[in-house]
C-alpha positions as CSV (number, residue, x, y, z in Angstrom):
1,X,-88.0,-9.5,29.2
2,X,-84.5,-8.4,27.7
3,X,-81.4,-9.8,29.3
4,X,-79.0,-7.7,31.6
5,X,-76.4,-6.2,29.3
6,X,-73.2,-7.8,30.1
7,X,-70.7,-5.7,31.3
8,X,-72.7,-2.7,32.8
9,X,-71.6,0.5,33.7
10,X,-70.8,-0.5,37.5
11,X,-68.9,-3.7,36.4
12,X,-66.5,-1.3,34.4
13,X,-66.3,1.0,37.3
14,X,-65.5,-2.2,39.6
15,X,-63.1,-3.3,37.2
16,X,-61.5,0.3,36.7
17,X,-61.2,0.0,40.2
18,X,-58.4,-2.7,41.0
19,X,-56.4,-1.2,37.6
20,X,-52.4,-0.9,39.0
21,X,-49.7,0.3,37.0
22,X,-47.0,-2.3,36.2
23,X,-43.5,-1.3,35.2
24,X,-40.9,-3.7,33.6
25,X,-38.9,-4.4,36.4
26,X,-42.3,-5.7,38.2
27,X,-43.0,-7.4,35.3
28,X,-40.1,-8.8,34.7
29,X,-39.4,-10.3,38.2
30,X,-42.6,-11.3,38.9
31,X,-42.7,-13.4,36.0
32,X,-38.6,-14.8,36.7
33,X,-39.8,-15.8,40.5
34,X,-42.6,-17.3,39.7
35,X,-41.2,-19.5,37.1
36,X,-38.4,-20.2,39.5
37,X,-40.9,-21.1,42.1
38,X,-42.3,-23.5,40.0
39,X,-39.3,-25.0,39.1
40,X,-38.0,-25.4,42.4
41,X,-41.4,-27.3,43.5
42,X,-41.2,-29.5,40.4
43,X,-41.0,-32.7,42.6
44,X,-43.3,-31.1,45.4
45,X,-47.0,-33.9,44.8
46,X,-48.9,-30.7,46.0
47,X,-47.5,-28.1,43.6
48,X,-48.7,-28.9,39.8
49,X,-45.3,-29.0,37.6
50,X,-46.0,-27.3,34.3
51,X,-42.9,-27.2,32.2
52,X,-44.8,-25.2,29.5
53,X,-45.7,-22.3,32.1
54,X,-41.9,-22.6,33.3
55,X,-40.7,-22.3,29.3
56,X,-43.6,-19.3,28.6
57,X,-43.0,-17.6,31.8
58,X,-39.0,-17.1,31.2
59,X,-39.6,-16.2,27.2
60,X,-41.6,-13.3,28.5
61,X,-39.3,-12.5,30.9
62,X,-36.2,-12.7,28.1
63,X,-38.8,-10.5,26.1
64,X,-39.0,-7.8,28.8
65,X,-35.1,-7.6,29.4
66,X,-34.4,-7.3,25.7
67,X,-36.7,-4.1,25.7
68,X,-35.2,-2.7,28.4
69,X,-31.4,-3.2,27.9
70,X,-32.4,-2.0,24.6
71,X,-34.2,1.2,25.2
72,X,-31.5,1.9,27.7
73,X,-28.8,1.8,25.7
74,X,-27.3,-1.9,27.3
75,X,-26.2,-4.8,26.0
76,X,-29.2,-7.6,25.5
77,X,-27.7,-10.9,26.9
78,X,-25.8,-13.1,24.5
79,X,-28.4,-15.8,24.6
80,X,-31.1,-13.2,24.3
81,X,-29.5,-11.8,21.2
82,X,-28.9,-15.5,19.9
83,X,-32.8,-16.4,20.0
84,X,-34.3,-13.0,18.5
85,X,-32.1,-13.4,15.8
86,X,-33.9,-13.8,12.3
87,X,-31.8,-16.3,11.2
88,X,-32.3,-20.0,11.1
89,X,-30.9,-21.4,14.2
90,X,-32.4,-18.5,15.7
91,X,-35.5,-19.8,14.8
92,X,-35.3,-23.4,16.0
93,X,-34.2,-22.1,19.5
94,X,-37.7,-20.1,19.3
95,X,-39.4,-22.8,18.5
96,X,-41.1,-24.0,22.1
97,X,-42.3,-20.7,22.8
98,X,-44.0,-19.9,19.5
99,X,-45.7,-23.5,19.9
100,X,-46.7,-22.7,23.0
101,X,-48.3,-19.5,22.3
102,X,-49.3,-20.2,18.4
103,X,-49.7,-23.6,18.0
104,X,-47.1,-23.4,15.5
105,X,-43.4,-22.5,15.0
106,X,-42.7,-22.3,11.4
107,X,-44.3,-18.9,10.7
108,X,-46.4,-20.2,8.4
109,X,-50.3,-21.6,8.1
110,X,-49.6,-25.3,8.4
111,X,-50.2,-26.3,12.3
112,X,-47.4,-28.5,14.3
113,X,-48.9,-31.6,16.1
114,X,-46.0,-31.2,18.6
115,X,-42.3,-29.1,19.8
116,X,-39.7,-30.7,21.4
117,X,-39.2,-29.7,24.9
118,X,-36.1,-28.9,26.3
119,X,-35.6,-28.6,30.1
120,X,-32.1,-27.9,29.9
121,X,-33.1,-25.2,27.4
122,X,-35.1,-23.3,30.1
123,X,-33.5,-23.7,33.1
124,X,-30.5,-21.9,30.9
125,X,-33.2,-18.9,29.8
126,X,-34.4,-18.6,33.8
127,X,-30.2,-18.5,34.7
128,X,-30.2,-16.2,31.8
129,X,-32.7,-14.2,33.0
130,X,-31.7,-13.7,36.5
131,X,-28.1,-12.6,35.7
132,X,-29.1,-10.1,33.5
133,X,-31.8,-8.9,35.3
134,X,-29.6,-8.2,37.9
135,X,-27.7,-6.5,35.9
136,X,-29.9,-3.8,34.5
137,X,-31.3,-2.8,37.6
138,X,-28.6,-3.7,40.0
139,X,-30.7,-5.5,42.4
140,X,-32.1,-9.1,42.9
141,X,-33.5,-11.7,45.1
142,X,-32.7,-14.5,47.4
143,X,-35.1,-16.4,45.8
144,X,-33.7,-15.4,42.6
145,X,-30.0,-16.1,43.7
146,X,-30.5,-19.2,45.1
147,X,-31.6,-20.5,41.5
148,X,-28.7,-19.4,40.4
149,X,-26.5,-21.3,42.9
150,X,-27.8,-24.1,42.2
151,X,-27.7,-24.0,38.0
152,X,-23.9,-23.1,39.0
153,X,-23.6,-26.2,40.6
154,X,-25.7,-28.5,38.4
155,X,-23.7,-27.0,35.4
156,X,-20.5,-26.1,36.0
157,X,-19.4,-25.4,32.7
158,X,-21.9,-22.4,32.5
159,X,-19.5,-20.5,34.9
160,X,-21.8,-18.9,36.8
161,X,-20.1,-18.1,40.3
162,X,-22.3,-16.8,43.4
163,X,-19.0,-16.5,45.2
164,X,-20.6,-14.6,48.2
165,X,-23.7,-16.6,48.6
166,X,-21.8,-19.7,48.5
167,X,-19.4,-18.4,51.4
168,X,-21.6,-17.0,53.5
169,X,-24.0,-20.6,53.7
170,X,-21.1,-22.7,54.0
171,X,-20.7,-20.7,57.4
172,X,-24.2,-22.1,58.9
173,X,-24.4,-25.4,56.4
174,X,-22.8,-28.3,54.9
175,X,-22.8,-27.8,51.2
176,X,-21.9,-30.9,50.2
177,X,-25.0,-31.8,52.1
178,X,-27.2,-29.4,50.2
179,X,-25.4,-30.4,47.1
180,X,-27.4,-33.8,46.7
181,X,-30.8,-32.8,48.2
182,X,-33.4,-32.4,45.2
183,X,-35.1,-29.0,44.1
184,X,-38.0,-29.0,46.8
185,X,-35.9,-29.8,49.8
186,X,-33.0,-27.8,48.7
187,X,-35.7,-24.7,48.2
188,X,-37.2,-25.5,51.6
189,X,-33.4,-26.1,53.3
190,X,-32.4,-22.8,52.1
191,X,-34.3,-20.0,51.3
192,X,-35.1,-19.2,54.6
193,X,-31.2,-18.7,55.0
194,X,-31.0,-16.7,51.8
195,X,-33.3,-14.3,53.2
196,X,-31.1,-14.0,56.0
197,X,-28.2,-13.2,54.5
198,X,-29.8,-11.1,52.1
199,X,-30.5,-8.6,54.7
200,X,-27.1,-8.0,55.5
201,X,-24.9,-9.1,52.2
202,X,-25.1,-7.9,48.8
203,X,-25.3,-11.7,47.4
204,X,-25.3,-11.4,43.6
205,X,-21.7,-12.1,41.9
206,X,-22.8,-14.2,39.2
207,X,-22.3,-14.0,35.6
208,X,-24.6,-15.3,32.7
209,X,-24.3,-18.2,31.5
210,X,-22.6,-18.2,27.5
């Protein structure tokens, strides 16, 4: 008795079937909010914190706005332009996200038992990311933006400014309250506002960080 041949013709079809085109832009912010997502629920028991995903999530991101700003004649951001560079430092600041999708960073045959990881590192790609993907198609999130608020205030010294956003919650909030409340509870105290304002405010006015 021969064995059903694996796929068949009706399991390409049904495959076939669910294909969808994906453009940059959906690729890119799909990638950046889920990645943020996960960051903000990094303390949330139910939600499983993967800094790897976070890190390999906003190097693919990064990947996808170089291309574009590229192709359409924009500037790459400065960090962006820092980490595809070929020469050495540009190399060690690759070095998580070749691990994580090689095994190995070097770019050569002998395997690494280990990368540093760099929290600090990725939460600058993701602000990074969201600036300049606001920037190349003039649009963002509330989700998206409300990262960004709160990089700004974790790390001043980026100066990234959400001017706007900042003025328009302390109308309906205490931010000194929201200041101190970690990433779950902060996510959870705010984004339902975001959205809100969102609707009726442009809220980006934020700059990436240097």
């Amino acid at each position: 008795m021969s064995r059903k041949q694996y796929p068949t013709l009706k399991d390409i079809e049904r495959l076939l079937s669910s294909l969808k085109n994906v453009n940059a832009e959906q690729a890119a912010k799909s990638q950046l909010e889920t990645a943020v997502w996960l960051w903000f629920h990094q303390d949330n028991q139910e939600v499983p914190y993967d800094p790897v995903a976070i890190h390999t999530l906003a190097s693919a991101v990064q990947g996808v706005l170089y291309r574009v700003a590229v192709d359409t004649g924009q500037q790459p951001s400065r960090l962006a332009q820092r980490m595809s560079a070929g020469d050495k430092s540009g190399a060690i600041l690759r070095r998580a996200q070749n691990f994580y999708k090689h095994r190995t960073y070097s770019g050569k045959s002998k395997q690494r038992r280990s990368v540093a990881d760099i929290p600090d590192m990725t939460e600058m790609m993701l602000a990074d990311n969201v600036a300049t993907f606001s920037r190349l198609f003039a649009h963002t999130s509330p989700l998206l933006e409300l990262f960004l608020l709160r990089y700004s205030w974790s790390y001043p010294a980026s100066k990234v400014q959400l001017k706007t956003l900042e003025a328009e919650l302390s109308k309906r909030i205490s931010i000194e309250g929201v200041r101190r409340l970690g990433h779950t509870r902060f996510y959870e105290a705010l984004i339902g506002i975001a959205v809100e304002i969102a609707k009726t405010v442009r809220i980006h006015s934020g700059n990436p960080p240097e």
